[in-house]
SELO-92811 format. One record per residue (C-alpha): x, y, z; residue in three letters. Coordinates in Angstrom, 1 decimal. Layout:
N
ROLO      X      Y      Z code
ROLO      X      Y      Z  ALA
...
END
This chain:
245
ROLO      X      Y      Z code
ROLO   13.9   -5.9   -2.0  UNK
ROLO   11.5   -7.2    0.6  UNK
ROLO    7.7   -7.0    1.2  UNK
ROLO    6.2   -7.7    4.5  UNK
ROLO    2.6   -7.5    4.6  UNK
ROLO    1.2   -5.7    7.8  UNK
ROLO   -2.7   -5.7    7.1  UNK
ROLO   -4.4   -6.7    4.5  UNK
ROLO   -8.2   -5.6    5.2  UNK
ROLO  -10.2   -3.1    3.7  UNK
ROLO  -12.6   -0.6    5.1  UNK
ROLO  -12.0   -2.0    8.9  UNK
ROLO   -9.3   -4.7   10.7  UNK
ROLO  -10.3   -7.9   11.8  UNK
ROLO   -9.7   -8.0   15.1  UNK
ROLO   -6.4   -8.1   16.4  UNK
ROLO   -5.2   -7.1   12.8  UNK
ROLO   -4.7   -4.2   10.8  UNK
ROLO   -6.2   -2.5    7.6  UNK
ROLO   -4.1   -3.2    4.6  UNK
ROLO   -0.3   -1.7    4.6  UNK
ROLO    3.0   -2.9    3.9  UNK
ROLO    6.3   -2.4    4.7  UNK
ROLO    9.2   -2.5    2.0  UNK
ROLO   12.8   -3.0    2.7  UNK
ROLO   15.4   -2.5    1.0  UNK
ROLO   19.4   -1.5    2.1  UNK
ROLO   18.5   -1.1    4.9  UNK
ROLO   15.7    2.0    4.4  UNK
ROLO   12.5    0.8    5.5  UNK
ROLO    9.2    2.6    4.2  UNK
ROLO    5.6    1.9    5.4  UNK
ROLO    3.4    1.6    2.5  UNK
ROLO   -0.2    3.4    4.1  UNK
ROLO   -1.1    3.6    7.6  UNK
ROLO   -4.4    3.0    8.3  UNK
ROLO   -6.2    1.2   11.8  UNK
ROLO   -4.2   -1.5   13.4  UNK
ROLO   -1.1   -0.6   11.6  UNK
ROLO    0.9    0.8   13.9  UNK
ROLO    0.6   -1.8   16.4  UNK
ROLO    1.1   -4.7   14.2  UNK
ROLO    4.0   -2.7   12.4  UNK
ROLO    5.9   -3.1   15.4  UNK
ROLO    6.7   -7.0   14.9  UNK
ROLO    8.5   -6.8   12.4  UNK
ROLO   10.5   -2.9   12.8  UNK
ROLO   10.9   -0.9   15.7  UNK
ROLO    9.2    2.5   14.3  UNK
ROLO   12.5    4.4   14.8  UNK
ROLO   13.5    2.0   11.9  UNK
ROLO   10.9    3.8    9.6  UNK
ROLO   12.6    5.7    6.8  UNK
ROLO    9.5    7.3    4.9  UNK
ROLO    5.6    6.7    5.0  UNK
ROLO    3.7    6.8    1.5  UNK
ROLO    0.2    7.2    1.5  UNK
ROLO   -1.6    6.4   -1.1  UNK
ROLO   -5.1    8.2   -0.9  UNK
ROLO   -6.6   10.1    2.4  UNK
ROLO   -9.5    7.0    3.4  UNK
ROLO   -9.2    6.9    7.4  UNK
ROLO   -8.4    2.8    6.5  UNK
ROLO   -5.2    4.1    5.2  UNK
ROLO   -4.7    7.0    7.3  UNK
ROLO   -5.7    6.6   10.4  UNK
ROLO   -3.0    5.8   12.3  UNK
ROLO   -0.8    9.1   10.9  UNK
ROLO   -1.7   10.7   13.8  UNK
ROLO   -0.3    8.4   16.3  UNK
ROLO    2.8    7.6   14.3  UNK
ROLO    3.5   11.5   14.6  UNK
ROLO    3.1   11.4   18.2  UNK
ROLO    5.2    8.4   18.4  UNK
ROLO    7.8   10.6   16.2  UNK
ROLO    7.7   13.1   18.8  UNK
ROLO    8.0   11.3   22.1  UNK
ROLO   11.5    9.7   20.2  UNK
ROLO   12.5   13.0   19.2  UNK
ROLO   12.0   14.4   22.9  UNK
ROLO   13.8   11.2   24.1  UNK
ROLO   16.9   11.7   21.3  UNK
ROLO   15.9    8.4   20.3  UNK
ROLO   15.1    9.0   16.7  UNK
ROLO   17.4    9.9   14.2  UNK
ROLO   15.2   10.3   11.2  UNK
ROLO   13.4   13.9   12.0  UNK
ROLO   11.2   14.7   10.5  UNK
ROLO    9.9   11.8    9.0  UNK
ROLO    8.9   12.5    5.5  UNK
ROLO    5.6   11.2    4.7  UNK
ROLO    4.6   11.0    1.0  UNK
ROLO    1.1   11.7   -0.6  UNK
ROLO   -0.6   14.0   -2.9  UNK
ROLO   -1.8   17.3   -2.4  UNK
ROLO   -5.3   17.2   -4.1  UNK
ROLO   -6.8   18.0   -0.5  UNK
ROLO   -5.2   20.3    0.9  UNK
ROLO   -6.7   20.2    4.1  UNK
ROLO   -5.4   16.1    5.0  UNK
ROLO   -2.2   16.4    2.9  UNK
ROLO   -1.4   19.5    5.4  UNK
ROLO   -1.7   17.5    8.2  UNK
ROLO    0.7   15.1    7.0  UNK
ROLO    3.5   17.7    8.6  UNK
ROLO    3.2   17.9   12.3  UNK
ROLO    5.5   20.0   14.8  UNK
ROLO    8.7   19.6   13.3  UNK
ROLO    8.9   15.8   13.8  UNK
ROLO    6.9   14.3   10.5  UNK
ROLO    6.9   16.8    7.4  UNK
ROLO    4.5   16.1    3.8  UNK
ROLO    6.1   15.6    0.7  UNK
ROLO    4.1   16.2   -1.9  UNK
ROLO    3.4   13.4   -4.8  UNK
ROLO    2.8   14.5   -8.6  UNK
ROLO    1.1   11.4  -10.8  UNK
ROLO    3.5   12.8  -13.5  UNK
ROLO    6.7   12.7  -11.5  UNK
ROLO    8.8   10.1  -10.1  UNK
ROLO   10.5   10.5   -7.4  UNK
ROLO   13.4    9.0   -4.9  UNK
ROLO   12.6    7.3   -2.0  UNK
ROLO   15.3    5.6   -0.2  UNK
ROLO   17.1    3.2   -3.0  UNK
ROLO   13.8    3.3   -5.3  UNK
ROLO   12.9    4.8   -7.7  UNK
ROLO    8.4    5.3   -7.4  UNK
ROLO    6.2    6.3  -10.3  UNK
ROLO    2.0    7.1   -9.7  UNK
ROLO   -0.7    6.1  -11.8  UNK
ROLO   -4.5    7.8  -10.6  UNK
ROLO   -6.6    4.9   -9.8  UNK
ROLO  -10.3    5.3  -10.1  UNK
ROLO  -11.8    5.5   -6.7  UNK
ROLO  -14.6    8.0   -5.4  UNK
ROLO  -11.4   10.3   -3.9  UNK
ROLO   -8.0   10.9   -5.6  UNK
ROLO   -5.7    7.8   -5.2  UNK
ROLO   -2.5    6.6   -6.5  UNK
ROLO   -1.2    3.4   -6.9  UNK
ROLO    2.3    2.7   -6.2  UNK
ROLO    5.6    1.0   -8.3  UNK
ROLO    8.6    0.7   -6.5  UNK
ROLO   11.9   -0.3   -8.4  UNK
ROLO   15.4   -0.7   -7.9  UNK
ROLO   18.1   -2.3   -9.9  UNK
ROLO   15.6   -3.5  -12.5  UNK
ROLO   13.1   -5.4  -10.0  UNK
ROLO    9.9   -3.5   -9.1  UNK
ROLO    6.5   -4.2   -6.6  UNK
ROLO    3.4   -2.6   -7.9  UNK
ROLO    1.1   -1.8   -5.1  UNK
ROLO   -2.6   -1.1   -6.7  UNK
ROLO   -4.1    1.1   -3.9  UNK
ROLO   -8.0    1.0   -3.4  UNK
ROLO   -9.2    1.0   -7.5  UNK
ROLO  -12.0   -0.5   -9.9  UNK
ROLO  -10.8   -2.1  -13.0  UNK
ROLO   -8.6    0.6  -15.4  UNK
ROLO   -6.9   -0.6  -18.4  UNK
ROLO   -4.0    2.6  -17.2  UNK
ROLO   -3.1   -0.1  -14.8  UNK
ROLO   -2.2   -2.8  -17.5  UNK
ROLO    1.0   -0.2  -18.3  UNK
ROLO    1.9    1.0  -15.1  UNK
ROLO    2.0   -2.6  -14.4  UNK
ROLO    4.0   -3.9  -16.8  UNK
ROLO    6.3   -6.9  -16.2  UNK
ROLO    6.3   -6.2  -12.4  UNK
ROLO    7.9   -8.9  -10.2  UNK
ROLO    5.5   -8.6   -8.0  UNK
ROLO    1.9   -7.1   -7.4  UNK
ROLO   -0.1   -6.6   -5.0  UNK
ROLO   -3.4   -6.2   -6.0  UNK
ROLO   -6.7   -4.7   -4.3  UNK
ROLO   -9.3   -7.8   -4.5  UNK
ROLO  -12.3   -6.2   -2.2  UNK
ROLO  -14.8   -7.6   -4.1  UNK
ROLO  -17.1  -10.9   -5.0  UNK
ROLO  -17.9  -11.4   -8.8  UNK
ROLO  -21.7  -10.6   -8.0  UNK
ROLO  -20.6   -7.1   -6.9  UNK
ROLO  -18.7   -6.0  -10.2  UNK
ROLO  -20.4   -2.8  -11.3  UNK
ROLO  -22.4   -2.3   -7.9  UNK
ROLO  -19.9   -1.4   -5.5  UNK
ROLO  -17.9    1.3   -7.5  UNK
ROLO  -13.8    2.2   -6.4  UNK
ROLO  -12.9   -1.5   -6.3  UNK
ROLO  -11.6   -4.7   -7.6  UNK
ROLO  -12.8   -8.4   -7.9  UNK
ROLO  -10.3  -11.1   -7.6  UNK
ROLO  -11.2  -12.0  -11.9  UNK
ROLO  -10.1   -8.3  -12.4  UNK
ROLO   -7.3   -8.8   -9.7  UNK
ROLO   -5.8  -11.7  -11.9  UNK
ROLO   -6.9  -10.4  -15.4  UNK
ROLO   -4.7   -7.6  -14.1  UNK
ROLO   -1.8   -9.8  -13.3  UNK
ROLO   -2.2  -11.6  -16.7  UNK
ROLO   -2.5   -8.8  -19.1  UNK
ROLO    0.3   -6.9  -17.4  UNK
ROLO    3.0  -10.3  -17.6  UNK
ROLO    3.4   -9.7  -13.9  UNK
ROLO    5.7  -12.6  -12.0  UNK
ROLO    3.7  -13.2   -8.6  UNK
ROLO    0.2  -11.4   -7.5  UNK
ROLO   -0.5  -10.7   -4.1  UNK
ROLO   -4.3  -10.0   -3.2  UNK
ROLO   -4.8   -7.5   -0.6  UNK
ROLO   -7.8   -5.0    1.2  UNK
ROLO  -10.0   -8.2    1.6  UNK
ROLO  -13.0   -7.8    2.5  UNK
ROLO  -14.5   -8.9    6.3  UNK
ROLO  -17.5  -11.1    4.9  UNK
ROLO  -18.2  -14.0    2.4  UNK
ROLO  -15.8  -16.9    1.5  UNK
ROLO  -12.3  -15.9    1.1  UNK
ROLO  -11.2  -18.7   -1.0  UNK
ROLO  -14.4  -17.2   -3.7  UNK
ROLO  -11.9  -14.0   -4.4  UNK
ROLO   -9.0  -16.4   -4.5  UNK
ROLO   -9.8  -19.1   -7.2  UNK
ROLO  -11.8  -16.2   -9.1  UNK
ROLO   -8.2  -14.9   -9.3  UNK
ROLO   -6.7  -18.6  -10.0  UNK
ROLO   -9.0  -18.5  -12.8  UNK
ROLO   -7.8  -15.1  -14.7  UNK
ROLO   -4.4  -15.5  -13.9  UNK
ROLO   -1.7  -18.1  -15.5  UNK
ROLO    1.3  -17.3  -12.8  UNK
ROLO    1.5  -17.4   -9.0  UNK
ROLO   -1.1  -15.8   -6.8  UNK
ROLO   -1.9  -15.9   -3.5  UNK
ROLO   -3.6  -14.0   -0.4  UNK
ROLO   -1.0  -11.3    1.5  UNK
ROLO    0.0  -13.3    4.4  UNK
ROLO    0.4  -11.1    7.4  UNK
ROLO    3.9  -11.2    8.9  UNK
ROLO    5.6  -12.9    5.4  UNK
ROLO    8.7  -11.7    3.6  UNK
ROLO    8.2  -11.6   -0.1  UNK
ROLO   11.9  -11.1   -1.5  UNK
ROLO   12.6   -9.6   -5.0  UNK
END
């Protein structure tokens, strides 16, 4: 299994970049994990997007969705070419609103699947279970596993002891860390990087992976905040890197 960060901002890219997104690999089957501004650009240096398997979206946020509509018109310029063989494209999300999860199907060439929290379903060679983060819209964080290895991907989320579980043991997580210290219980629907690593330490995860960073303030603040709550390896999502499980 392999993770390759594509973005790793919150609310806006920097420029040149992309909001955070991943793509997992695995067998061959490549899913894109969110697909918000930048993404589909920056996507393409590492897959050609005929390569793309599935989409999962995590919650309906334009910085995770915004670029759904110009992956479906690049799914249908390769469909009128006969260039893609992977129509439609099945793109994952729940069906809370109806109105956005709807638009997730889109002339025959990318079709909605919808996600139940309860359910897990297959993707490709994983297995994926949902958890409801707490966020000011419905959002799911993501765990991907497959021959008993498995990637945790928080989504956008404040601190919730749910996640301790759903987290359990992971090899790898990648954590939402939008937020200084000083903002903890000011800026509700996300994480600091002490909840990011208390996160990783109470769930005995291997690695952590911050992510959805935000564009202001001293970086390295979120990261030794992190360092300080968590025993095990953590870093910053580095655009472009393959994480293998």
């Amino acid at each position: 299994m392999r993770v390759i960060p594509i973005g790793i901002w919150g609310a806006f890219p920097n420029k040149n970049e992309a909001t955070s997104s991943f793509l997992i690999e695995q067998d061959g089957f490549r899913c894109l994990i969110d697909c918000g501004s930048g993404v589909l650009a920056a996507v393409q240096n590492y897959t050609e997007l005929k390569e793309i398997n599935a989409v999962v979206i995590s919650h309906y946020h334009a910085d995770h969705i915004a670029d759904v509509g110009v992956l479906q018109h690049a799914t249908m310029i390769g469909m009128q070419l006969k260039e893609w063989d992977n129509i439609p494209l099945p793109i994952y999300a729940h069906d809370k609103d109806t109105a956005a999860f709807q638009e997730l199907s889109f002339k025959g060439v990318t079709e909605g699947h919808a996600l139940n929290v309860d359910e897990t379903v297959q993707i490709g060679p994983w297995e994926v279970s949902f958890c409801q983060t707490v966020h000011p819209v419905y959002c799911l964080a993501l765990r991907f596993s497959s021959n008993g290895k498995s990637v945790v991907f928080t989504a956008d989320t404040e601190w919730t002891e749910a996640l301790i579980d759903f987290a359990a043991n992971a090899d790898l997580l990648v954590a939402e860390s939008n937020l200084y210290e000083k903002y903890i219980g000011i800026i509700e629907g996300h994480m600091s990087g002490s909840q990011a690593g208390a996160l990783a330490e109470k769930a005995n995860v291997r690695k952590l992976l911050l992510t959805h960073l935000p564009q202001y303030g001293d970086l390295n603040d979120i990261l030794q905040a992190a360092n300080k709550a968590f025993e095990g390896d953590v870093a910053f999502a580095e655009i472009g890197k393959t994480y293998t499980i």
